[in-house]
N, CA, C and O atoms as a Tinker XYZ file with bonds, in Angstrom:
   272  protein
     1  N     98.707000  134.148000  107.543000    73     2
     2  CA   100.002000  133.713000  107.084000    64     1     3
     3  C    100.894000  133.416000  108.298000    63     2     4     5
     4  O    100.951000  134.287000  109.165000    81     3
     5  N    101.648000  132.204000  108.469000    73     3     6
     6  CA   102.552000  132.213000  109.267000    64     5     7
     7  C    103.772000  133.093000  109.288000    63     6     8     9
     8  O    104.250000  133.568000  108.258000    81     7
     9  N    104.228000  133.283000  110.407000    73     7    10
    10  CA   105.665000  134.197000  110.271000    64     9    11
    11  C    106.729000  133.253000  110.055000    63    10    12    13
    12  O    106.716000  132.125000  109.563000    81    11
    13  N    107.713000  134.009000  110.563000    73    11    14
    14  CA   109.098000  133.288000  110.497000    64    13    15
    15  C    109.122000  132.848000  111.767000    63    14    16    17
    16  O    109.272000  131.630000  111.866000    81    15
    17  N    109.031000  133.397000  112.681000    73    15    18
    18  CA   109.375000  132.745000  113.811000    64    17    19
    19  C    108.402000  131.468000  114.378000    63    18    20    21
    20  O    108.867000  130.648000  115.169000    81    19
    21  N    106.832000  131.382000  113.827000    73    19    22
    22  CA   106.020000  130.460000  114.697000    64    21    23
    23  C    106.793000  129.267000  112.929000    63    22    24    25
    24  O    107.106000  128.162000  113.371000    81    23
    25  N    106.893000  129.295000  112.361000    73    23    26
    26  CA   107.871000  128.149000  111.396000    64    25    27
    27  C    108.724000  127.882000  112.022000    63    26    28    29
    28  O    108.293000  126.932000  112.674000    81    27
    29  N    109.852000  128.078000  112.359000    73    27    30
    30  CA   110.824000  128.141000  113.217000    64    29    31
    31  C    110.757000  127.081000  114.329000    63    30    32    33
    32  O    111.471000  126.093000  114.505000    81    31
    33  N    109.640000  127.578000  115.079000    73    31    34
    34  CA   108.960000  126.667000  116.064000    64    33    35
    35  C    108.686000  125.794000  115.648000    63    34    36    37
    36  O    109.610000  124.991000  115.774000    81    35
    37  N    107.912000  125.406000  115.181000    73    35    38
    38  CA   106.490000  124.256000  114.188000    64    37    39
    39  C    108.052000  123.372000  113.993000    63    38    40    41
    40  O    108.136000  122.272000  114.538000    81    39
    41  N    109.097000  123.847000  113.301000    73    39    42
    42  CA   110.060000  123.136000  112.875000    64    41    43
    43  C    111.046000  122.330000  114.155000    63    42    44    45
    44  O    111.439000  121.175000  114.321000    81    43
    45  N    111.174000  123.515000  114.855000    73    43    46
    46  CA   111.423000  122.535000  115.999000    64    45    47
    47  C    110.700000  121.610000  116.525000    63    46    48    49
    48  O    111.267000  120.525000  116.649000    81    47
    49  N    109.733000  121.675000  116.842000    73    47    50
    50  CA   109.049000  120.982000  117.987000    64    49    51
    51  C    108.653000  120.085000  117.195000    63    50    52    53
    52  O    108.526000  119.051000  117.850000    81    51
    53  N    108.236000  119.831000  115.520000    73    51    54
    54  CA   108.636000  118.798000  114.512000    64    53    55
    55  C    109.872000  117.626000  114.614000    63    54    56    57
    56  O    109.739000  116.451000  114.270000    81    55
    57  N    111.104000  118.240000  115.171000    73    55    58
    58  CA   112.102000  117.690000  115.256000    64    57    59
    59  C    112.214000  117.088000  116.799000    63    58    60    61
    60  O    112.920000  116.130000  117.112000    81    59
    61  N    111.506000  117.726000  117.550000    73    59    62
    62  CA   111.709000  116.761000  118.341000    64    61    63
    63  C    110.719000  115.786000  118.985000    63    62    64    65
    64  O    110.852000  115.349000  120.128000    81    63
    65  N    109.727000  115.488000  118.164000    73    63    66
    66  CA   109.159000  114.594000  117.958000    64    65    67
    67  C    109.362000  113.538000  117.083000    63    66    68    69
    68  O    108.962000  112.424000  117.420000    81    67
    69  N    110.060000  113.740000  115.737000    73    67    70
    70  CA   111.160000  112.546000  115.266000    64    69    71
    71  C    111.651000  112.099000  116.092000    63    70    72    73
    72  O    111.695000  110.869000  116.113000    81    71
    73  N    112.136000  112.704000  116.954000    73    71    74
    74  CA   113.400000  112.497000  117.661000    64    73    75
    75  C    112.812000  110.691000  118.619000    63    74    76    77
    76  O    113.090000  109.502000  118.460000    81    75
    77  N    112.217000  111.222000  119.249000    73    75    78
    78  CA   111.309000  110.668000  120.247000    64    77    79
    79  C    110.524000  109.388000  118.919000    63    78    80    81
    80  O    111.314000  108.474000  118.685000    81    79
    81  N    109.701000  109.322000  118.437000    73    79    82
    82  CA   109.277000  108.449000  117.154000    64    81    83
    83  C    110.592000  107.654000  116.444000    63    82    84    85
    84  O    110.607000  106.435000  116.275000    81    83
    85  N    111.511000  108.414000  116.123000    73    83    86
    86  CA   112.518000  107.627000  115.331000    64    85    87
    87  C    113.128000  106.511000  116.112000    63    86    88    89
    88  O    113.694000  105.580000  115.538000    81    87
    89  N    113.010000  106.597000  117.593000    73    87    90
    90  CA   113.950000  105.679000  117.945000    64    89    91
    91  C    113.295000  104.087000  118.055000    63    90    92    93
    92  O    114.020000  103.176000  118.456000    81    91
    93  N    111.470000  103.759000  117.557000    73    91    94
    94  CA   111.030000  103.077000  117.048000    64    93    95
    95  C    111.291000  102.314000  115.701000    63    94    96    97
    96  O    110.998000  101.148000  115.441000    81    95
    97  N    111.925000  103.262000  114.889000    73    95    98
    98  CA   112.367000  102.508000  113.641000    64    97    99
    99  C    113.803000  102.151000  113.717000    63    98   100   101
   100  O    114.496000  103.126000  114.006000    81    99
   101  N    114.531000  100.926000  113.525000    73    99   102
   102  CA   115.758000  100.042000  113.754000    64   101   103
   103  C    116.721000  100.900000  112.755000    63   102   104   105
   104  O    117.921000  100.946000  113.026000    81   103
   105  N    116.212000  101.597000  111.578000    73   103   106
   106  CA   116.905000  101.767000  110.708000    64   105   107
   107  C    117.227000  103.863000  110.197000    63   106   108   109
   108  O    116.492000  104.762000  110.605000    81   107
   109  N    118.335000  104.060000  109.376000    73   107   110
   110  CA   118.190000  105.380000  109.917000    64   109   111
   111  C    117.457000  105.591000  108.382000    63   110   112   113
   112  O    116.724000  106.576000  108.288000    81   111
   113  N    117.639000  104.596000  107.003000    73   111   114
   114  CA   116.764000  105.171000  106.292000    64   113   115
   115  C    115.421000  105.365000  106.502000    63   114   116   117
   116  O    114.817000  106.324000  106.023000    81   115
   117  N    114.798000  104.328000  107.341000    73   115   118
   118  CA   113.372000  104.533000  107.442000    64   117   119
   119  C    112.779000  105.769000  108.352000    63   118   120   121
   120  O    111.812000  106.515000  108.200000    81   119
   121  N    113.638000  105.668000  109.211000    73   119   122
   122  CA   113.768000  107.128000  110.185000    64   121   123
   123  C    113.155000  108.419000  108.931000    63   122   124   125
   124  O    112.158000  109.141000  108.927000    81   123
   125  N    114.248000  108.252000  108.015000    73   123   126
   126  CA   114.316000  109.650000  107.311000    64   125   127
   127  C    113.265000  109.277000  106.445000    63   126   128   129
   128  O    113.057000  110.135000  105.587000    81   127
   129  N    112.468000  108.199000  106.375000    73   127   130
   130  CA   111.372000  107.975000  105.183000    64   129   131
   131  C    110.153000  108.359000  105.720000    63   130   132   133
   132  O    109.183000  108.725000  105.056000    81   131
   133  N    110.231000  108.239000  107.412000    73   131   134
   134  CA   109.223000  108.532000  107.979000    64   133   135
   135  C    108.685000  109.753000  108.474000    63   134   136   137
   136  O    107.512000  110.015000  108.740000    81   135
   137  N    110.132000  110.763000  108.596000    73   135   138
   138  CA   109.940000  112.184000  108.466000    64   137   139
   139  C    109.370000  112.852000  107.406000    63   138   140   141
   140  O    108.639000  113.809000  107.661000    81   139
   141  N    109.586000  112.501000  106.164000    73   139   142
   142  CA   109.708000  112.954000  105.016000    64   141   143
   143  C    107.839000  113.103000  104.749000    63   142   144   145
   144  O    107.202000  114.128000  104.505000    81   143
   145  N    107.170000  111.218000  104.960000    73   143   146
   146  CA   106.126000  111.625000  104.929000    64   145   147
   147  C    105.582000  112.187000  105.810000    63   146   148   149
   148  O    104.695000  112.930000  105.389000    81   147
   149  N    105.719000  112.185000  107.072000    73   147   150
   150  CA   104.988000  112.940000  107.762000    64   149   151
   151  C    104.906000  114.606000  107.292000    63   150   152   153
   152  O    103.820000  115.185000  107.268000    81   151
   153  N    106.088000  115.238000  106.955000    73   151   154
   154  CA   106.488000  116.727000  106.786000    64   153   155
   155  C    105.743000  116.780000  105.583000    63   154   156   157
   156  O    105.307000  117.907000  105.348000    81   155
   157  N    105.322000  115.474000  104.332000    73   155   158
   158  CA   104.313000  115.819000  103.066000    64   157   159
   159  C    103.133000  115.913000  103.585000    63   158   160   161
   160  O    102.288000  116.741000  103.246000    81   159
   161  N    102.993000  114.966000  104.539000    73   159   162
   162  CA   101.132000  115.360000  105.382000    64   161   163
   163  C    101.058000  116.065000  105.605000    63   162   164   165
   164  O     99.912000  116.433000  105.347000    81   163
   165  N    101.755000  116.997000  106.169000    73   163   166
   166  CA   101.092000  118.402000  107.103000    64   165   167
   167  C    101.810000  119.069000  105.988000    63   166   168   169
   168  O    101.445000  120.242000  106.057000    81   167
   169  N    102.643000  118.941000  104.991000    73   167   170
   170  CA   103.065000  120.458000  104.121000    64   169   171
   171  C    101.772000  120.672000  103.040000    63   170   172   173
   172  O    100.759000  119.982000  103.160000    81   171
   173  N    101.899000  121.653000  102.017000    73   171   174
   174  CA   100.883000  121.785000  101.197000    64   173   175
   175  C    100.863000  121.217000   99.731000    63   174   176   177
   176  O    101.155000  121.625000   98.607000    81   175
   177  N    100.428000  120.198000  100.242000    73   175   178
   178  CA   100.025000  119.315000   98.558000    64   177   179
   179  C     98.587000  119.151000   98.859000    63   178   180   181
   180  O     97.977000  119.144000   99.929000    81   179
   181  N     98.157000  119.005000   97.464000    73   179   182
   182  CA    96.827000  119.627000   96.801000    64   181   183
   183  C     96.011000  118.224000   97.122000    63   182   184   185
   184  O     94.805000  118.133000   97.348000    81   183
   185  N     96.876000  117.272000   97.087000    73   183   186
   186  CA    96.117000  115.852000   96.779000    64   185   187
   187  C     96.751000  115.057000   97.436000    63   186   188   189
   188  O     97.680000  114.549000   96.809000    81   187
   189  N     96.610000  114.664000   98.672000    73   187   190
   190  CA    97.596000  113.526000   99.196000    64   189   191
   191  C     97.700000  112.396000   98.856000    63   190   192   193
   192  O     97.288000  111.659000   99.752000    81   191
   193  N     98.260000  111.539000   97.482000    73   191   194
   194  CA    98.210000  110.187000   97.383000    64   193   195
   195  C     99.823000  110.307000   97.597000    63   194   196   197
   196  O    100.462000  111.258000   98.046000    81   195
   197  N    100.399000  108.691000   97.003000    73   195   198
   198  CA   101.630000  108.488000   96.906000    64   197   199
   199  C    102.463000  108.975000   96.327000    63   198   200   201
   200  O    103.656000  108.925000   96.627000    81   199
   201  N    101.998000  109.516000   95.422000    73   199   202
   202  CA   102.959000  110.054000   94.204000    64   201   203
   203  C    103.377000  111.484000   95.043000    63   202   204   205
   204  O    104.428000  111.780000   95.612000    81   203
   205  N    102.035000  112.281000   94.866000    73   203   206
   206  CA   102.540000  113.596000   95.408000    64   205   207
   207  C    102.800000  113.628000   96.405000    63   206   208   209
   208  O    103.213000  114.774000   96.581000    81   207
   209  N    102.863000  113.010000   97.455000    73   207   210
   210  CA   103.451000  112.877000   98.582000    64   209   211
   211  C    105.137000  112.951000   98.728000    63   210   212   213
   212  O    105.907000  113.735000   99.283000    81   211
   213  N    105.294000  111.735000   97.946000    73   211   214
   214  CA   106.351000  110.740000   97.466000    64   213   215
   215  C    107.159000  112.642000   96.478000    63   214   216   217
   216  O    108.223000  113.079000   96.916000    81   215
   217  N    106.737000  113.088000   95.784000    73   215   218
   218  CA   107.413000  114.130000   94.940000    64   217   219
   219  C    107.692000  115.372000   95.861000    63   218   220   221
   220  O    108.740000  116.005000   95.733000    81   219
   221  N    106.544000  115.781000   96.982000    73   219   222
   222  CA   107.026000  117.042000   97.677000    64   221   223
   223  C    108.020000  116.176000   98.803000    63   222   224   225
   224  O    108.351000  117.046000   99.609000    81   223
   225  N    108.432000  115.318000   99.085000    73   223   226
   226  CA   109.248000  114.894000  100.021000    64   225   227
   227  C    110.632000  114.869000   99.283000    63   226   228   229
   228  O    111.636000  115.116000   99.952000    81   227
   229  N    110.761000  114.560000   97.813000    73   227   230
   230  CA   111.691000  114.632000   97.019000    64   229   231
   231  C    112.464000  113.344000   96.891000    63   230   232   233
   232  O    113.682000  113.253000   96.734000    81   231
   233  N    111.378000  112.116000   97.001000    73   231   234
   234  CA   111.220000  111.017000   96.525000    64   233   235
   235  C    111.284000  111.079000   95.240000    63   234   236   237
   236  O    110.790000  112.019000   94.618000    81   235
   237  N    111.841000  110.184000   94.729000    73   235   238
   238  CA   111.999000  109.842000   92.960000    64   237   239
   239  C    110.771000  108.647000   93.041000    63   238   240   241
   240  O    109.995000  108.843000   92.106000    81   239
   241  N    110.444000  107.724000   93.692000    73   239   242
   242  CA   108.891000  107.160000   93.722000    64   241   243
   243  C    108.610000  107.071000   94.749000    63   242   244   245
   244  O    109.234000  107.466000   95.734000    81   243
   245  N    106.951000  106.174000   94.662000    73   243   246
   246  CA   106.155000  106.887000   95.940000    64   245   247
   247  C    106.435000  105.448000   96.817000    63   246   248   249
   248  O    105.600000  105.452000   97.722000    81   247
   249  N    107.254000  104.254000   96.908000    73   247   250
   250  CA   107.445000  103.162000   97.290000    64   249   251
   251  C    107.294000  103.573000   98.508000    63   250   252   253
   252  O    106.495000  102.822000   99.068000    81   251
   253  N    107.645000  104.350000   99.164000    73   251   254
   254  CA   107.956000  104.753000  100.616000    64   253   255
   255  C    106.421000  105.575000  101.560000    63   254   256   257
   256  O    106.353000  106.156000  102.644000    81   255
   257  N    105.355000  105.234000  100.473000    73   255   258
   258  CA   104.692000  106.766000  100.903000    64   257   259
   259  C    102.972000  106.002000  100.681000    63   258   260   261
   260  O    101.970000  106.550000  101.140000    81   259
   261  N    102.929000  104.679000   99.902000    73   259   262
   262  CA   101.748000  103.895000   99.528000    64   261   263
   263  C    101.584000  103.162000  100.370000    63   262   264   265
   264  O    102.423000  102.562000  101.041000    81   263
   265  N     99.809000  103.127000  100.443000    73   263   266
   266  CA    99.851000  102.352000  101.562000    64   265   267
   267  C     99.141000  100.675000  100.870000    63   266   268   269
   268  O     98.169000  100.537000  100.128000    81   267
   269  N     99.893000   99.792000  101.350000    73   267   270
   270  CA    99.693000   98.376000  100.352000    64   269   271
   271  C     98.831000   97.778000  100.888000    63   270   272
   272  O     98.442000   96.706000  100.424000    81   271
């Protein structure tokens, strides 16, 4: 089980790798579309398609999260 503190971490060092990545995307929604999936990849969903991706990120659809 992770603790609190190596989360903590994981969360930082998460953030500052957005940080560094985001300044590739022009826009700040996509910024935050691109965190979102990344944080559904590595969080715990059972099944990674769009949908559930798209739902643990707290997307209302998976537009942001399919790959076309």
């Amino acid at each position: 089980m992770i603790d609190d503190l190596a989360d903590a971490t994981w969360d930082s060092e998460l953030d500052d790798l957005f940080l560094c990545i985001g300044l590739r995307f022009g826009r700040a929604d996509l910024r935050r579309r691109m965190r979102d999936y990344v944080r559904s990849l590595l969080g715990p969903v059972g099944r990674e398609n769009g949908w559930q991706l798209a739902e643990h990120a707290g997307h209302r659809t998976p537009d942001g999260c399919n790959d076309y």
